[in-house]
N, CA, C and O atoms as a CHARMM CRD file, in Angstrom:
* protein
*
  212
    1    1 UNK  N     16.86300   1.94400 -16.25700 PROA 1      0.00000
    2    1 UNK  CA    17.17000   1.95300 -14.83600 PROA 1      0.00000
    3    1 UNK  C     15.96300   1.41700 -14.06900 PROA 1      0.00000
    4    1 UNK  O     14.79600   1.66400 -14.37200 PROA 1      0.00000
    5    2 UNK  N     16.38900   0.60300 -12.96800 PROA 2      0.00000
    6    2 UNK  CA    15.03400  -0.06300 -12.38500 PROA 2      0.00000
    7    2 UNK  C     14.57800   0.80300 -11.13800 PROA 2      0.00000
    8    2 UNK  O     15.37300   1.12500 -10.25500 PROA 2      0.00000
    9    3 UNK  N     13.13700   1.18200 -11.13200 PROA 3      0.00000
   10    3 UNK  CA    13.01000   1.85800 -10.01800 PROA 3      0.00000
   11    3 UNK  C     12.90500   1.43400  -8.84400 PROA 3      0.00000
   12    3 UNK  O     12.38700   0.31800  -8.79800 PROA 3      0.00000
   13    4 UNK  N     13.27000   1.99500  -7.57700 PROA 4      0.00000
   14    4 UNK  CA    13.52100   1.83700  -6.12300 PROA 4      0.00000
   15    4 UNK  C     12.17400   0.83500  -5.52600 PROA 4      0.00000
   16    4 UNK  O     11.05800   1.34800  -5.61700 PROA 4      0.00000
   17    5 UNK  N     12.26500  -0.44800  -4.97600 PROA 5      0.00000
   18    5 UNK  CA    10.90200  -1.22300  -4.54200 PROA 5      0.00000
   19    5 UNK  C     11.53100  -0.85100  -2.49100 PROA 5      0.00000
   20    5 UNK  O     12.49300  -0.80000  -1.72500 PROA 5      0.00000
   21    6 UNK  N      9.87700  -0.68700  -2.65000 PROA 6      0.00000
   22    6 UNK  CA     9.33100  -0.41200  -1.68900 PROA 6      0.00000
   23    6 UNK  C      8.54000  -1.54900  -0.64500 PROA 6      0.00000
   24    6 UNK  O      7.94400  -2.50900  -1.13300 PROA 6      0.00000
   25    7 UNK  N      8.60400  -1.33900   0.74700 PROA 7      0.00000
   26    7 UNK  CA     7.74700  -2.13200   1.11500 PROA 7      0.00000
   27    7 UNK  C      6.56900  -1.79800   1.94000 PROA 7      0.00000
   28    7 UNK  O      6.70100  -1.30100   3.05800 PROA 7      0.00000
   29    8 UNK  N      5.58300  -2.02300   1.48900 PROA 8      0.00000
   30    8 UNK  CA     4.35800  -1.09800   1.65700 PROA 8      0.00000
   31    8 UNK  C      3.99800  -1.44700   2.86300 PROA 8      0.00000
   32    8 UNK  O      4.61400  -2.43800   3.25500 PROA 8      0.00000
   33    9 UNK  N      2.88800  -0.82200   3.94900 PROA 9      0.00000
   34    9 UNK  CA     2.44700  -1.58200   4.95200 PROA 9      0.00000
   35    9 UNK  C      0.96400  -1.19100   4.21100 PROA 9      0.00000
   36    9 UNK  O      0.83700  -0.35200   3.31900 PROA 9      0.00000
   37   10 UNK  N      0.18700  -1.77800   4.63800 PROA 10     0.00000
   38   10 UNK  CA    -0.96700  -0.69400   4.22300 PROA 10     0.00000
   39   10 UNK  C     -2.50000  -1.58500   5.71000 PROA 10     0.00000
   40   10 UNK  O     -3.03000  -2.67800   5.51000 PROA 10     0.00000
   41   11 UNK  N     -2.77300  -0.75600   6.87300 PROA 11     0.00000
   42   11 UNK  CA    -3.62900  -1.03100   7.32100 PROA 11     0.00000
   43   11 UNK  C     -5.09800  -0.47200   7.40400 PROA 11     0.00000
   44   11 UNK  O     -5.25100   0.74500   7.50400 PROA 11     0.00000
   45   12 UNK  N     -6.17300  -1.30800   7.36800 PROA 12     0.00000
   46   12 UNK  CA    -7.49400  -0.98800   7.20200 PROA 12     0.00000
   47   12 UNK  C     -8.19400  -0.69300   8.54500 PROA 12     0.00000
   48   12 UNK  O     -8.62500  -1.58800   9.27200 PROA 12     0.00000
   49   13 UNK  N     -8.30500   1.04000   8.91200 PROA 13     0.00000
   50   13 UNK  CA    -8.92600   1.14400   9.96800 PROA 13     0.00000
   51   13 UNK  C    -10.26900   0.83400  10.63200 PROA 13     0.00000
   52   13 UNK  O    -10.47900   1.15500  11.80200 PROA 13     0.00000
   53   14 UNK  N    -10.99300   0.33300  10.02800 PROA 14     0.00000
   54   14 UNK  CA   -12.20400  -0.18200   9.80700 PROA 14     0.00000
   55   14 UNK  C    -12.68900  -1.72700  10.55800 PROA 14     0.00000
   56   14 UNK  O    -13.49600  -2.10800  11.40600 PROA 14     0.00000
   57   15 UNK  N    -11.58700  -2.34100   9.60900 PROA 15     0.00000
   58   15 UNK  CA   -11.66400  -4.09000  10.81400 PROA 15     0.00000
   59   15 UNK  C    -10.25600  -4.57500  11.20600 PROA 15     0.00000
   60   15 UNK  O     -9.98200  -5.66500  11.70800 PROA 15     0.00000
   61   16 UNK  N     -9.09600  -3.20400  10.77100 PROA 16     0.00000
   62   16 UNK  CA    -7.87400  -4.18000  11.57900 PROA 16     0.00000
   63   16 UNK  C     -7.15300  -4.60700  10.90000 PROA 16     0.00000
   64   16 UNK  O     -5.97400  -4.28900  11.05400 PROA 16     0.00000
   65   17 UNK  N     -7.48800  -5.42500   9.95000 PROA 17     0.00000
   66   17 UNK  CA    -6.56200  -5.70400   9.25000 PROA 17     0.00000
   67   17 UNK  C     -5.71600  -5.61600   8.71300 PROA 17     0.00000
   68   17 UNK  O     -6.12000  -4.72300   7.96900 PROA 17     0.00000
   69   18 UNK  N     -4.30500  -5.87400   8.25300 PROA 18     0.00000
   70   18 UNK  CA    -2.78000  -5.25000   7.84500 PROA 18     0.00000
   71   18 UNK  C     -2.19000  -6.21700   6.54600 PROA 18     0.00000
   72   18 UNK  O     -2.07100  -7.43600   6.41700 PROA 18     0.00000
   73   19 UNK  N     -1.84100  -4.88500   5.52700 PROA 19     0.00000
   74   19 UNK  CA    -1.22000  -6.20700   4.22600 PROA 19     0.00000
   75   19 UNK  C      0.43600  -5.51500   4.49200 PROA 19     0.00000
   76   19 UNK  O      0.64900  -4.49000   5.14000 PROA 19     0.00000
   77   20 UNK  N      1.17000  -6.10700   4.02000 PROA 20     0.00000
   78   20 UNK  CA     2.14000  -5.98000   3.53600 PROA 20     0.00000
   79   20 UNK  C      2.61200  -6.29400   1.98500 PROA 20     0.00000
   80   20 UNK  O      2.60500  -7.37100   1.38800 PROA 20     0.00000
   81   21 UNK  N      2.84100  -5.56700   1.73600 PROA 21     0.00000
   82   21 UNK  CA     3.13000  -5.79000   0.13000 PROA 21     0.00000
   83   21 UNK  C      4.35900  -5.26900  -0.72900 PROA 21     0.00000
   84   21 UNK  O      5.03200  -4.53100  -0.01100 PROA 21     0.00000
   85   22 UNK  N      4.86200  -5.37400  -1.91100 PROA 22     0.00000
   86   22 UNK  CA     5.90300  -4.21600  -2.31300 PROA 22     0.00000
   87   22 UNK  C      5.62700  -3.89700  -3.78800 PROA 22     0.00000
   88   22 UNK  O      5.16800  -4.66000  -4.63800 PROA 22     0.00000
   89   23 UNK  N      5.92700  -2.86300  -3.89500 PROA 23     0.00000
   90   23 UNK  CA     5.45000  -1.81500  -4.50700 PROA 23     0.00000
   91   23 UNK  C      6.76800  -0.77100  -5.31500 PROA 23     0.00000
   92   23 UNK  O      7.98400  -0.85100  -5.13700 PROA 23     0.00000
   93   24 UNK  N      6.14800  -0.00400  -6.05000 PROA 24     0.00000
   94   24 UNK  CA     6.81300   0.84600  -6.61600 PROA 24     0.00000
   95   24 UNK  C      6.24300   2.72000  -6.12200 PROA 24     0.00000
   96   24 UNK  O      5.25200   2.82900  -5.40000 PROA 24     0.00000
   97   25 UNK  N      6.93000   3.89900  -6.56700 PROA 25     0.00000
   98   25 UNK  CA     6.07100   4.84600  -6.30500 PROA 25     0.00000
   99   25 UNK  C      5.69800   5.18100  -7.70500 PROA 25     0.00000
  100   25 UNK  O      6.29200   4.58100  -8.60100 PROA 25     0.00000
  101   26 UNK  N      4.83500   6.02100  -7.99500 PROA 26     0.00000
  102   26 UNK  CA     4.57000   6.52900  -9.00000 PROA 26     0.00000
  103   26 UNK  C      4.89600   7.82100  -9.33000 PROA 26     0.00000
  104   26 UNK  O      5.43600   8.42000  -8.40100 PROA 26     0.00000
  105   27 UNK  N      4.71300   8.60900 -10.59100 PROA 27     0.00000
  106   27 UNK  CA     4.99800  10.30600 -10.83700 PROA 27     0.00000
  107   27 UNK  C      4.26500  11.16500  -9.70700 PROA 27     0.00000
  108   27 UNK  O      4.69800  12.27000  -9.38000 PROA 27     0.00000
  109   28 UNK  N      3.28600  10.67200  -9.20800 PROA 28     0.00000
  110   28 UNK  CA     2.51100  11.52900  -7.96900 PROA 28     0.00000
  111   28 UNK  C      3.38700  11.46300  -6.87500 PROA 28     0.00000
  112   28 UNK  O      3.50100  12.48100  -6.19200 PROA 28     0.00000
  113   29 UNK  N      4.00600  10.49600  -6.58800 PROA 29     0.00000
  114   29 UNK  CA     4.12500   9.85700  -5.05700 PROA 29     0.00000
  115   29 UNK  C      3.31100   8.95300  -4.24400 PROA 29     0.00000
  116   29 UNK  O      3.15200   8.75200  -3.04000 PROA 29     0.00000
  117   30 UNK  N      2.87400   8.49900  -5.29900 PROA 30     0.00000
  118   30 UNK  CA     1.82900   7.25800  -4.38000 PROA 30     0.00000
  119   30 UNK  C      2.64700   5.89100  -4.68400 PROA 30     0.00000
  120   30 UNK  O      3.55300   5.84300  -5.51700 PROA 30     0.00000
  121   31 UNK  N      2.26000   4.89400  -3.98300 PROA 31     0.00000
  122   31 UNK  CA     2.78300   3.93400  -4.11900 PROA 31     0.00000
  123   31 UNK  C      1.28900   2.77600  -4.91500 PROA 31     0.00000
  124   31 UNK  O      0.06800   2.62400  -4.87500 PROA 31     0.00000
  125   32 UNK  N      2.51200   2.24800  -5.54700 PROA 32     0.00000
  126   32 UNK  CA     1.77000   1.49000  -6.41700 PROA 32     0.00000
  127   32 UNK  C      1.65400   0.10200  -6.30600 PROA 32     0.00000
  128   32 UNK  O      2.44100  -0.36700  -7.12800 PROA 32     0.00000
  129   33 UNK  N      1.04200  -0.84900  -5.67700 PROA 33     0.00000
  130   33 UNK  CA     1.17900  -2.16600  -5.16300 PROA 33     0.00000
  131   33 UNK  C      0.78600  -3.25500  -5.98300 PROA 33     0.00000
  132   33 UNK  O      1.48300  -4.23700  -6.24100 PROA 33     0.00000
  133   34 UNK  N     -0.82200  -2.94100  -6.53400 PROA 34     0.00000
  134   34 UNK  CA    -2.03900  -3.46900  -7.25100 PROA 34     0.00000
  135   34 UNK  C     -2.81800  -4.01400  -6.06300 PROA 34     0.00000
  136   34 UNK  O     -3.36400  -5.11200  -6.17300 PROA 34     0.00000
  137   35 UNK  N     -2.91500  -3.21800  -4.77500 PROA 35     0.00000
  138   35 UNK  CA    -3.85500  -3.26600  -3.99400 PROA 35     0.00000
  139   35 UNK  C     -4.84900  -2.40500  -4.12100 PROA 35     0.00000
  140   35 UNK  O     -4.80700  -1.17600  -4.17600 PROA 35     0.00000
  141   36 UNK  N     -6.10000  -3.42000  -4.18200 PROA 36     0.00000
  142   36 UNK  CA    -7.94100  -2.60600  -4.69800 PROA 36     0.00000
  143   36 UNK  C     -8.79400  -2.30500  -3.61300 PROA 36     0.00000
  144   36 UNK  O     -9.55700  -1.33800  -3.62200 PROA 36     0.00000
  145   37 UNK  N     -8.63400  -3.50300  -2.21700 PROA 37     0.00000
  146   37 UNK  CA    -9.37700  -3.27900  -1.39600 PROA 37     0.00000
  147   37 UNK  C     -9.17300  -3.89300   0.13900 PROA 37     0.00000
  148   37 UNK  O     -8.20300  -4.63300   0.30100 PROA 37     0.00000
  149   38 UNK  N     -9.75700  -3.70900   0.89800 PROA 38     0.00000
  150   38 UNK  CA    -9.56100  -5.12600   2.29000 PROA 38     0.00000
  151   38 UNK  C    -10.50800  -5.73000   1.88700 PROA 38     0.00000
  152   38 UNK  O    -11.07000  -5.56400   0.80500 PROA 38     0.00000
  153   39 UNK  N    -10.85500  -6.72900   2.98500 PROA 39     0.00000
  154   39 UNK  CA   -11.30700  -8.34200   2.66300 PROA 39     0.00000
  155   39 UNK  C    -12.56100  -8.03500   3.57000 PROA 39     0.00000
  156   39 UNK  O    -13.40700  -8.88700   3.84100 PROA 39     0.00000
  157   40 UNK  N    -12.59200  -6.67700   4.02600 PROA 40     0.00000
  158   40 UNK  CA   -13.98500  -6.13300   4.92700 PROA 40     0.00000
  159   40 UNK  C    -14.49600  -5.04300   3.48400 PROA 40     0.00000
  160   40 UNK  O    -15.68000  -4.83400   3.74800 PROA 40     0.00000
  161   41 UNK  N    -14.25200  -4.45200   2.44000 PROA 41     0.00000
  162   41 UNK  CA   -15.13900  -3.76700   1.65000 PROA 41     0.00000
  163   41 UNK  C    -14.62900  -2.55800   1.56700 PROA 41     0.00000
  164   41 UNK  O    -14.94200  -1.74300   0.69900 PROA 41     0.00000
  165   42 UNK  N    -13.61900  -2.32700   2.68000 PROA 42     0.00000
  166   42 UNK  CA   -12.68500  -0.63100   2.48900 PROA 42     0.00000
  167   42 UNK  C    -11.73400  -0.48900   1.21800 PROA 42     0.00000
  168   42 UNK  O    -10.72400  -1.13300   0.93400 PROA 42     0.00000
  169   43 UNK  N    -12.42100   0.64300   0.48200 PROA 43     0.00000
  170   43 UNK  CA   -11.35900   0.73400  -0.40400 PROA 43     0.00000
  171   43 UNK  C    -10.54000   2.22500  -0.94200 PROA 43     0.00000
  172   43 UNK  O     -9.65900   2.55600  -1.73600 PROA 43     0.00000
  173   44 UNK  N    -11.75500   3.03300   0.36400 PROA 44     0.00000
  174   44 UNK  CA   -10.83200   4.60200   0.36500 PROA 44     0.00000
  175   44 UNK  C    -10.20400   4.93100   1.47800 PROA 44     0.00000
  176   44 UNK  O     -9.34000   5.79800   1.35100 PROA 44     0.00000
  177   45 UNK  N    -10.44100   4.35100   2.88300 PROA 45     0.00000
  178   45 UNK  CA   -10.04900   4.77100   4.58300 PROA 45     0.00000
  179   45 UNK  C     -9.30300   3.80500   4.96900 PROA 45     0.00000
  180   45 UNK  O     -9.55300   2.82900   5.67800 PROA 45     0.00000
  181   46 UNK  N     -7.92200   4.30800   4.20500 PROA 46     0.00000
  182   46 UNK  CA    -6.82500   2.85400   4.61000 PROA 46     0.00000
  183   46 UNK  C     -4.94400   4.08000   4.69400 PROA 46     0.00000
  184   46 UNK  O     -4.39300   4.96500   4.03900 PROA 46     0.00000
  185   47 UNK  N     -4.74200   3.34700   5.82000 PROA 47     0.00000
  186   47 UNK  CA    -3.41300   3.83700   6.37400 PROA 47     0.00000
  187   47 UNK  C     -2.11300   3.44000   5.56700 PROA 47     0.00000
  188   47 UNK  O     -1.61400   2.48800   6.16700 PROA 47     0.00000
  189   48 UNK  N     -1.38400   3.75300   4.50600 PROA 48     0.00000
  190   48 UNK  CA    -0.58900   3.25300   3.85100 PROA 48     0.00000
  191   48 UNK  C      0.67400   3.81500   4.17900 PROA 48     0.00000
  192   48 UNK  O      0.69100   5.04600   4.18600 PROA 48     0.00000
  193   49 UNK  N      1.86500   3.16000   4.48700 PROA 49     0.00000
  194   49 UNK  CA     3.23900   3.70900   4.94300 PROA 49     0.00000
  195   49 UNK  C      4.34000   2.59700   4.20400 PROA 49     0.00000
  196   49 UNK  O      4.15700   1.38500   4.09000 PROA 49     0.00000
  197   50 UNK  N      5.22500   3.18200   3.86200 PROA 50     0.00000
  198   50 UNK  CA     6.29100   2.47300   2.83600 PROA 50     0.00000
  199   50 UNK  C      7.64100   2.72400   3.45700 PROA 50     0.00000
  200   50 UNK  O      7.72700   3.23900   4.57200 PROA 50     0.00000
  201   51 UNK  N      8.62800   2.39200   2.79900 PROA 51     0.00000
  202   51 UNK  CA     9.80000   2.27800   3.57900 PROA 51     0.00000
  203   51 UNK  C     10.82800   1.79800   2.46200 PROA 51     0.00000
  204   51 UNK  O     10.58100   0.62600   2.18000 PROA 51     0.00000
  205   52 UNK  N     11.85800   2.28800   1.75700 PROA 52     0.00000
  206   52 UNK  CA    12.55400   1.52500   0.46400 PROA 52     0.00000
  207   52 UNK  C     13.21000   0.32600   1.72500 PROA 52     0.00000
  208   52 UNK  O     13.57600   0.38100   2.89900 PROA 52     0.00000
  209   53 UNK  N     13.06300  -0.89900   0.46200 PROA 53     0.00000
  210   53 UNK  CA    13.60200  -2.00100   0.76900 PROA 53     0.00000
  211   53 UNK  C     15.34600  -1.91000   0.78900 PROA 53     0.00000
  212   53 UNK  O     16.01300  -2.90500   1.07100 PROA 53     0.00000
């Protein structure tokens, strides 16, 4: 069975910046994108909100 894709927002409070991406969730409830960082060096103080596609 294929699991539910998601579409991530994920913004960096730091310089602003906003990805959009899609994603899966994981056994925790996190969403899983293969996003590592922003393009300013943030890679723990980031706003992430999803939404099933």
């Amino acid at each position: 069975m294929a699991k539910e894709r998601y579409r991530v927002v994920i913004r960096c409070p730091e310089c602003g910046e906003r990805y959009i991406l899609r994603g899966h969730r994981n056994e925790k409830g996190e969403y899983e994108t293969g996003f590592q960082q922003c393009i300013c060096g943030n890679e723990d103080h980031l706003y992430i909100d999803g939404a099933p596609e």
